[in-house]
C-alpha beads as a LAMMPS data file, in Angstrom:
LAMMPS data file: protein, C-alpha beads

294 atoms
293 bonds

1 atom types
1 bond types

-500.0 500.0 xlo xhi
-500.0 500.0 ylo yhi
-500.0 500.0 zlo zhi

Masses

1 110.0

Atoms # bond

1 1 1 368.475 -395.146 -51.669
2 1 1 365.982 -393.202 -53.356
3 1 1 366.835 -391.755 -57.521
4 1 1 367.925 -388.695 -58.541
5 1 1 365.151 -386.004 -57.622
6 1 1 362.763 -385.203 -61.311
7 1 1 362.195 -381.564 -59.752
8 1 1 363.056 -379.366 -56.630
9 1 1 361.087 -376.503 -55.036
10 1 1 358.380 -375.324 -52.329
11 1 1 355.533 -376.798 -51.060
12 1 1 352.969 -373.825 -50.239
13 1 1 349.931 -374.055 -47.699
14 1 1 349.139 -370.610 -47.033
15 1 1 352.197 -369.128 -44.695
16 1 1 353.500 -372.818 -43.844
17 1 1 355.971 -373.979 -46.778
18 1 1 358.626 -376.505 -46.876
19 1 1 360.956 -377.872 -49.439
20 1 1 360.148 -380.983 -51.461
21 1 1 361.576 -383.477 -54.237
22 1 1 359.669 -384.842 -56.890
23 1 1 360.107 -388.370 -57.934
24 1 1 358.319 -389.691 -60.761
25 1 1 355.709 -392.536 -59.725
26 1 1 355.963 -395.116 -62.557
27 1 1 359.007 -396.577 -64.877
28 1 1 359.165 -398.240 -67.972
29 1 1 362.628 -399.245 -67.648
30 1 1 361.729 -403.080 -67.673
31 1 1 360.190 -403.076 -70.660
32 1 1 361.287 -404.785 -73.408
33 1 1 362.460 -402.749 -76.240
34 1 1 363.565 -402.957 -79.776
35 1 1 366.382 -400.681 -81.937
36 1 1 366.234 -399.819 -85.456
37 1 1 369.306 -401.810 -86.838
38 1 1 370.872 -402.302 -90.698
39 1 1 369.707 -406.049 -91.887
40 1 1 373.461 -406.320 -93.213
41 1 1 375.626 -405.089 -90.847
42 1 1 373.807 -405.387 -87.524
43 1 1 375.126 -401.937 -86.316
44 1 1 372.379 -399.575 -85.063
45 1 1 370.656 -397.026 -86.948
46 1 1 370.278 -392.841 -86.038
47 1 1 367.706 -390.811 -87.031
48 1 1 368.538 -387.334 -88.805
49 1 1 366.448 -384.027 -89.524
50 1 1 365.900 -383.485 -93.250
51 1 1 364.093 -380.717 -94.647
52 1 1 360.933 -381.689 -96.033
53 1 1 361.130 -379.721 -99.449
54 1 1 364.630 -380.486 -100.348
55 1 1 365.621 -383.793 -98.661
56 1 1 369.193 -381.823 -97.349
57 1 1 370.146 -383.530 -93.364
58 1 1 369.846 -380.320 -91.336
59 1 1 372.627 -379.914 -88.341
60 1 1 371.516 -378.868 -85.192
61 1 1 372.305 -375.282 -85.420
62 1 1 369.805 -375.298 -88.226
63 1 1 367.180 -376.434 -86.390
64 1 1 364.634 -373.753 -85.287
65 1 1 361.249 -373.894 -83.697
66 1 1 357.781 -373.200 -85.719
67 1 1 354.713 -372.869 -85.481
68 1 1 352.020 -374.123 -88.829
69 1 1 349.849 -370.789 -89.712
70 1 1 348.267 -372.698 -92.164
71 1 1 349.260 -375.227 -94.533
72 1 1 353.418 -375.346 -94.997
73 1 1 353.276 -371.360 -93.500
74 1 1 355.225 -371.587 -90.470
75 1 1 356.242 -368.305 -87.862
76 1 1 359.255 -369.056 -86.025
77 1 1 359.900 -368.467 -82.800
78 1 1 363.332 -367.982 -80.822
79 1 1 364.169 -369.282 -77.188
80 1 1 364.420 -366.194 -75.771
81 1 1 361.002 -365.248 -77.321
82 1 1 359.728 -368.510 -75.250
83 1 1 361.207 -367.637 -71.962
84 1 1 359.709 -364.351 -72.888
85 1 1 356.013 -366.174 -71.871
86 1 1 356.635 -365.426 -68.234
87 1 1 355.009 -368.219 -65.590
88 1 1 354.748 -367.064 -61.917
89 1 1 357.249 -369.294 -60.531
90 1 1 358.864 -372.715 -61.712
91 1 1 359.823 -374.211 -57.935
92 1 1 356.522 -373.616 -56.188
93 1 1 353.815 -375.440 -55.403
94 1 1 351.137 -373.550 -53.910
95 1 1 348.543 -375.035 -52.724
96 1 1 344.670 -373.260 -53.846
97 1 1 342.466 -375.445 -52.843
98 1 1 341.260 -378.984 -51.226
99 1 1 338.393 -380.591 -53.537
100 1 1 336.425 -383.731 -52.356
101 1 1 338.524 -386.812 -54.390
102 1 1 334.981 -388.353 -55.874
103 1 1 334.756 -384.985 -57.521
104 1 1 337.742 -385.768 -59.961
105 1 1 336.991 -387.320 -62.880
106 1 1 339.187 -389.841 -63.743
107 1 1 339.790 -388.925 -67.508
108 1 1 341.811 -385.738 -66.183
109 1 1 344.546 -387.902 -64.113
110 1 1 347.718 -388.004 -65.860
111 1 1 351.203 -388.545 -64.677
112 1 1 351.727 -389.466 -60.828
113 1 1 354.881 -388.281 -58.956
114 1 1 355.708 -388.874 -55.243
115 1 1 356.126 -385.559 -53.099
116 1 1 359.022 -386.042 -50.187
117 1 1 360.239 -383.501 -47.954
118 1 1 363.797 -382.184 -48.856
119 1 1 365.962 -382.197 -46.000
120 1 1 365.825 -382.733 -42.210
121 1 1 364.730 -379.201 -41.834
122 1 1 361.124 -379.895 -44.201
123 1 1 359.910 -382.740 -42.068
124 1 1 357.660 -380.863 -39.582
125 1 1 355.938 -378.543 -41.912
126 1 1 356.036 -381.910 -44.306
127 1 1 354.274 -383.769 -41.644
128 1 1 351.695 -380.984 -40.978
129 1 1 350.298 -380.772 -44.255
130 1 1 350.585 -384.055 -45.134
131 1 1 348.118 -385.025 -41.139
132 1 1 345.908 -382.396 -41.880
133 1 1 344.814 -383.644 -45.122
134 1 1 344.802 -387.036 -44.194
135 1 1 342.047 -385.434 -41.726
136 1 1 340.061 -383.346 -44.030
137 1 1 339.898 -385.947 -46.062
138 1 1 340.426 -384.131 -49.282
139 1 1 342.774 -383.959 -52.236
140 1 1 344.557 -380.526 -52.650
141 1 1 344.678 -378.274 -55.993
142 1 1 348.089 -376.465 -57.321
143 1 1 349.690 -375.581 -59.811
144 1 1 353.634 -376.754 -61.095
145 1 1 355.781 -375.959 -63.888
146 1 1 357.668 -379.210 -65.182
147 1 1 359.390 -378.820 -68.563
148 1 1 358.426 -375.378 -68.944
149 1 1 354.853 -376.160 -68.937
150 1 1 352.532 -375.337 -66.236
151 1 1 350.052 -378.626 -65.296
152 1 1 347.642 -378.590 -62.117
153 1 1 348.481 -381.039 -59.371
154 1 1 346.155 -383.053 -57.185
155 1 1 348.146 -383.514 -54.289
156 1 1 347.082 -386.571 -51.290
157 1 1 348.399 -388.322 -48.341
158 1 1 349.754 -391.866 -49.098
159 1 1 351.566 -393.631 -46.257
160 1 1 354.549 -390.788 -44.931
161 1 1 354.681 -389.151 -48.351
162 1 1 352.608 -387.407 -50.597
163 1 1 350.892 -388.569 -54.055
164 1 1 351.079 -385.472 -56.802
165 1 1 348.795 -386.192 -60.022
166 1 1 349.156 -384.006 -62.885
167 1 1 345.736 -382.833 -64.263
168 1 1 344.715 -382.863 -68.221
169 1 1 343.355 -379.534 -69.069
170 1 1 340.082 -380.103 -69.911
171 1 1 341.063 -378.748 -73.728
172 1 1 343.056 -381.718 -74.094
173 1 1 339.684 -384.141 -73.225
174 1 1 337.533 -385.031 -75.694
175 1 1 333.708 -384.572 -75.848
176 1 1 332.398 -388.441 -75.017
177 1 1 329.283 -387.243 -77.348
178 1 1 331.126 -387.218 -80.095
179 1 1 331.616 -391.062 -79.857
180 1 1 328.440 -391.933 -77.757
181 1 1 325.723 -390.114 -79.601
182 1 1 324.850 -393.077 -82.551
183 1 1 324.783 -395.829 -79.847
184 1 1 321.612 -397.046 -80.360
185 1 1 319.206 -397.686 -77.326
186 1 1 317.941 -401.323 -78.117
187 1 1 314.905 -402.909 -75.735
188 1 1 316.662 -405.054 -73.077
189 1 1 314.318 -407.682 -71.082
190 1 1 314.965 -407.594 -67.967
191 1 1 315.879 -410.983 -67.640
192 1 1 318.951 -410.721 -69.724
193 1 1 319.704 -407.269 -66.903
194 1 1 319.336 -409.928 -64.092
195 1 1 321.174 -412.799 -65.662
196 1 1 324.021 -410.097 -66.406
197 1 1 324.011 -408.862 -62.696
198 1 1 324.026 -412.515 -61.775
199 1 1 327.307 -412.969 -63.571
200 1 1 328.862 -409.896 -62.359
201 1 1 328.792 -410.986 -58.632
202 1 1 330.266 -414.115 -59.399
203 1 1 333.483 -411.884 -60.764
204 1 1 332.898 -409.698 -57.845
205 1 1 337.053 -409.284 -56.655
206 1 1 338.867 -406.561 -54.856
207 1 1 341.588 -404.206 -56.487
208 1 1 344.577 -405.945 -56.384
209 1 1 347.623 -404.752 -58.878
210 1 1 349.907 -407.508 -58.072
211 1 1 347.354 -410.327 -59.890
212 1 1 348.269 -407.765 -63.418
213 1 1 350.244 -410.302 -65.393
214 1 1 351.660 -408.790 -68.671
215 1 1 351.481 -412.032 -70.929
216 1 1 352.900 -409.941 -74.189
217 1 1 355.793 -408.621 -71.985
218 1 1 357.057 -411.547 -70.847
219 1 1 356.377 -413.434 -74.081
220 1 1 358.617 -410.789 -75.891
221 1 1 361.474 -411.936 -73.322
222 1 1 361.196 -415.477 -74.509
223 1 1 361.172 -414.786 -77.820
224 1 1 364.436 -412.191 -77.886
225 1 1 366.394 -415.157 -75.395
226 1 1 364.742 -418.299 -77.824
227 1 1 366.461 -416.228 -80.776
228 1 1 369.642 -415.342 -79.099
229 1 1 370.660 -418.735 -78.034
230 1 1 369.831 -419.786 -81.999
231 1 1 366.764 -421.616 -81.078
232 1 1 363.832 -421.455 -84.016
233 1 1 361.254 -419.485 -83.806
234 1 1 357.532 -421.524 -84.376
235 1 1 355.042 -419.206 -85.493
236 1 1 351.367 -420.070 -84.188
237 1 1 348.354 -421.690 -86.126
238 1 1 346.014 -418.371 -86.594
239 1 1 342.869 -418.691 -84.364
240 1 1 340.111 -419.353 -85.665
241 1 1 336.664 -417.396 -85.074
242 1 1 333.690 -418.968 -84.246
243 1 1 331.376 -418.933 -86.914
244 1 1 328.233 -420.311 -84.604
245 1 1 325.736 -417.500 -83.631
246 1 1 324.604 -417.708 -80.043
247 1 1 321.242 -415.597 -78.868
248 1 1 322.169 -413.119 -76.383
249 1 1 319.960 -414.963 -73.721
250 1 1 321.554 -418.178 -74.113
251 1 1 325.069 -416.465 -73.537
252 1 1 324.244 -415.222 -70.917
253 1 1 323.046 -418.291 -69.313
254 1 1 326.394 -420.029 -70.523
255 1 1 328.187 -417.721 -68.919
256 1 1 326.329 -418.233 -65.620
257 1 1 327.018 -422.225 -65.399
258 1 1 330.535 -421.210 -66.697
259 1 1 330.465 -423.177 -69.597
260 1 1 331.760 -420.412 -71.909
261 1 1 335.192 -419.782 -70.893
262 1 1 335.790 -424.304 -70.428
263 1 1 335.172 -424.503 -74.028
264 1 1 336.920 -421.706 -75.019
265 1 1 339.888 -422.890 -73.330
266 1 1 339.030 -426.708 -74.470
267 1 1 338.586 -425.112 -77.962
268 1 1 342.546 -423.101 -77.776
269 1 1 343.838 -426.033 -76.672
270 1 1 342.715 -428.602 -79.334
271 1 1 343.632 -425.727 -81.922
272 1 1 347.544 -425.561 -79.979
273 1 1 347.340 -429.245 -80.492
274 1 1 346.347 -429.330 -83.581
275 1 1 349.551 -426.563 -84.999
276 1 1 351.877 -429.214 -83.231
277 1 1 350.546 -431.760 -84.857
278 1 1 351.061 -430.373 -88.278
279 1 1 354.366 -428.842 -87.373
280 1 1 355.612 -432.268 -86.445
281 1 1 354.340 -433.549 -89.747
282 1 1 356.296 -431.258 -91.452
283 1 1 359.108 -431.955 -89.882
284 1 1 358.861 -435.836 -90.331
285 1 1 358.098 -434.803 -94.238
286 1 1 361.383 -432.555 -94.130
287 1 1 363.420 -435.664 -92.817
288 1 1 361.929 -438.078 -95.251
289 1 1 363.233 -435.723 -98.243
290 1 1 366.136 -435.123 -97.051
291 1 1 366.978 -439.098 -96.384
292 1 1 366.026 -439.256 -100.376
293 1 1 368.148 -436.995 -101.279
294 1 1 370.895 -437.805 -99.671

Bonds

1 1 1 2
2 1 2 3
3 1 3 4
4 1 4 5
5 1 5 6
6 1 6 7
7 1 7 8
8 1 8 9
9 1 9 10
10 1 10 11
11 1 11 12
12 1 12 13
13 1 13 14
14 1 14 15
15 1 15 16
16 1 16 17
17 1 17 18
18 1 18 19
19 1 19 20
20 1 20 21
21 1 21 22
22 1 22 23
23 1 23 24
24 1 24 25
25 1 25 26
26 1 26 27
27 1 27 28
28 1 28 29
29 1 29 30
30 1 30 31
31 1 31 32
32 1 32 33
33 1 33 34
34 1 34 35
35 1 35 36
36 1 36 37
37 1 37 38
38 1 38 39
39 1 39 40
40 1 40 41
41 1 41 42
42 1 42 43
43 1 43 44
44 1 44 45
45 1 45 46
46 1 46 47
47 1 47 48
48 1 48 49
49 1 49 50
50 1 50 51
51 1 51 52
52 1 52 53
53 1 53 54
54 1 54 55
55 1 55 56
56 1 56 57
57 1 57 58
58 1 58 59
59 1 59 60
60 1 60 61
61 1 61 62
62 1 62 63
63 1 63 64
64 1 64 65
65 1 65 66
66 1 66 67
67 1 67 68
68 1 68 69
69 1 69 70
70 1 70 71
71 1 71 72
72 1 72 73
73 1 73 74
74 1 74 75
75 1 75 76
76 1 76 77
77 1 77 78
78 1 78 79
79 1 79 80
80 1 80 81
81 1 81 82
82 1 82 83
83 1 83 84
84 1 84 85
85 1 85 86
86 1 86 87
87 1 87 88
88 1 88 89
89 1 89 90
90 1 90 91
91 1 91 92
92 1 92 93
93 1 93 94
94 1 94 95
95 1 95 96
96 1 96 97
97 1 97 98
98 1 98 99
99 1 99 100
100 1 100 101
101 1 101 102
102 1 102 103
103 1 103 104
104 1 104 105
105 1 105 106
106 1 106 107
107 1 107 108
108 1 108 109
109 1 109 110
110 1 110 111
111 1 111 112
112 1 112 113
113 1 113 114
114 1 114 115
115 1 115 116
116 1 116 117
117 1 117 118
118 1 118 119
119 1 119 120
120 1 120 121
121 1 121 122
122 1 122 123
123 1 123 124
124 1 124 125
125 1 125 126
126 1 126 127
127 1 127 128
128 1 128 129
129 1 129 130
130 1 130 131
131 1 131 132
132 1 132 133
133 1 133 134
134 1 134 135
135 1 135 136
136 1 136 137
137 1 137 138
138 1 138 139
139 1 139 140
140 1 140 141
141 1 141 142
142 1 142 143
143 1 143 144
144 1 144 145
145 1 145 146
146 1 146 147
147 1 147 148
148 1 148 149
149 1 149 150
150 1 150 151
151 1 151 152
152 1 152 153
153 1 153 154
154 1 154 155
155 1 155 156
156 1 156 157
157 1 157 158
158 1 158 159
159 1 159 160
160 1 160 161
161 1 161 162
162 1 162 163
163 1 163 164
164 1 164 165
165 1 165 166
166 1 166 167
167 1 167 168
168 1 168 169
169 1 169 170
170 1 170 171
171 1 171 172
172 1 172 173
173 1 173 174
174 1 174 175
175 1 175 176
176 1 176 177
177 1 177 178
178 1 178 179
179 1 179 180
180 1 180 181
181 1 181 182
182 1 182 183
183 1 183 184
184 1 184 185
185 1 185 186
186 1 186 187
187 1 187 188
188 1 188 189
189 1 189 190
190 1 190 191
191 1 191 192
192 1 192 193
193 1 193 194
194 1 194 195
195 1 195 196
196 1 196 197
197 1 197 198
198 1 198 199
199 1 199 200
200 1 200 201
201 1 201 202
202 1 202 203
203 1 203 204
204 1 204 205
205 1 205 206
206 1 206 207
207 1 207 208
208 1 208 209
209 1 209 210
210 1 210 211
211 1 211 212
212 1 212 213
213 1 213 214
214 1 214 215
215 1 215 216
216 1 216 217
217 1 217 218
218 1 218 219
219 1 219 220
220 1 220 221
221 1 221 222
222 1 222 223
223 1 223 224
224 1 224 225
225 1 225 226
226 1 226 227
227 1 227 228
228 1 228 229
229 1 229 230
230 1 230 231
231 1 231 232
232 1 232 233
233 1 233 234
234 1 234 235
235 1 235 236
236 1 236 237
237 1 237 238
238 1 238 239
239 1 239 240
240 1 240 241
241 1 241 242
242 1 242 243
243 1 243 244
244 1 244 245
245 1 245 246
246 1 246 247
247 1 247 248
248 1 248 249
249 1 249 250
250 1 250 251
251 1 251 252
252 1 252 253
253 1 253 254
254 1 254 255
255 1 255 256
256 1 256 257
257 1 257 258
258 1 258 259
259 1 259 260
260 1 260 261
261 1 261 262
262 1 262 263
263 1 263 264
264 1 264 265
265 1 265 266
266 1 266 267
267 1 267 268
268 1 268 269
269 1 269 270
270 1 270 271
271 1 271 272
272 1 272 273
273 1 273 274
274 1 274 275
275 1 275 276
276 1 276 277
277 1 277 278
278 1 278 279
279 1 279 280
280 1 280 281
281 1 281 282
282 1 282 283
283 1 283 284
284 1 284 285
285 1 285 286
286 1 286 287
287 1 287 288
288 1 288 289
289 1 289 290
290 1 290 291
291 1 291 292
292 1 292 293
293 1 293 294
């Protein structure tokens, strides 16, 4: 059974509309995640509002909506001044135009929702839309309101549904330039360009999301089930850096008979050793004083 709908409305291709759902495309709700607790009584913390200039907690009928003139100068504005900003229609999604999908650059892709007709009655016109773009071969342009805020959608066929992409406006981008401009242009043989390309179609691969292992996500599970059963935690030894400087050439050639990443790993494995080793000494030392003691 599919979730609770995220939004309702109308799906708009010139005179042929249908109702649609919105579901969102992605979930975080298996991710591991951590409360703000009190160290001495392991109850849960809240946050509160207090006023920056006098430190008072300010209720929630207080609370108002501003926005910073300058410095500390704020002009406030009312909820009925902000429904005031009128927005052509907030269950409509009409459809203005059908771009090649090359042509979108990837930086503007935001949030992705699935698009599903709404009722028995919205399959046909559903279907239409959805077969005639699969046949033009294009992605479709709209605009939505979600949250009170209007975002453009690129709408395309994927399987019997539809995939809806908000857009970043391209105010919210910034200018590559202004990151890009002091990378230096250094003289490359072209040698090293061939020994590169040699060890790129050794990684050639296909796209395949279901190799994407998230190491840190499942490592935070074993830690928060190794601490709630009591278990110790052992930190790790720190890694250390390599402090050997290898010519760019010969890298590359390492990396082409694959001996970099063998003693990397050979290297991370005598270090993992090497922590157990002294964690076991310290151990045996721990005993040994304690047998004195007692």
């Amino acid at each position: 059974m599919a979730p609770r709908a995220y939004w309702k409305g109308t799906l708009k291709l010139s005179l042929v509309s249908c109702p649609v759902v919105l579901y969102p495309a992605t979930t975080s709700a298996e991710k591991t995640r951590f409360h703000m607790i009190n160290r001495e009584t392991g109850n849960r913390l809240k946050q509160q509002m207090v006023d920056s200039e006098t430190g008072d907690v300010v209720e929630s009928d207080q609370k108002g909506r501003g926005y910073e003139l300058r410095k500390g100068k704020y002009v406030e504005i009312e909820p009925d001044e902000l429904e005031a900003v009128q927005i052509e229609s907030n269950h409509t999604i009409d459809i203005e135009s059908f771009v090649p999908s090359e042509e979108i650059n990837q930086r503007y892709l935001n949030h992705p929702y699935y698009i599903a007709p709404d009722g028995k009655a919205a399959i046909d016109a559903f279907a239409v839309i959805r077969d005639a773009m699969k046949d033009q071969d294009r992605v479709a342009l709209a605009k939505i309101v979600l949250t009170n805020r209007e975002h453009i959608i690129a709408i395309e066929p994927l399987g019997k549904g539809l995939l809806g992409t908000t857009l970043r406006y391209p105010y919210e981008l910034r200018d590559e330039d202004e990151f890009f401009e002091d990378i230096k242009s250094p003289k490359i043989t072209k040698d090293m360009v061939e020994l590169a390309g040699h060890i790129l179609r050794t990684k050639a691969a296909h796209f395949d999301p279901s190799k994407f292992k998230d190491d840190y996500e499942t490592a935070l599970k074993a830690l928060v089930k190794r601490k709630a059963s009591g278990k110790t935690i052992e930190l790790p030894e720190p890694e250390e850096r390599p402090s050997n400087v290898v010519s760019l050439m010969d890298a590359l050639k390492q990396s082409l008979k694959g001996r970099g990443g063998k003693k990397t790993a050979a290297k991370s494995h005598a270090r993992r050793g090497t922590g157990r080793q002294r964690a076991a000494k310290k151990t045996h030392r721990s005993t040994a004083r304690h047998r004195k003691a007692g």
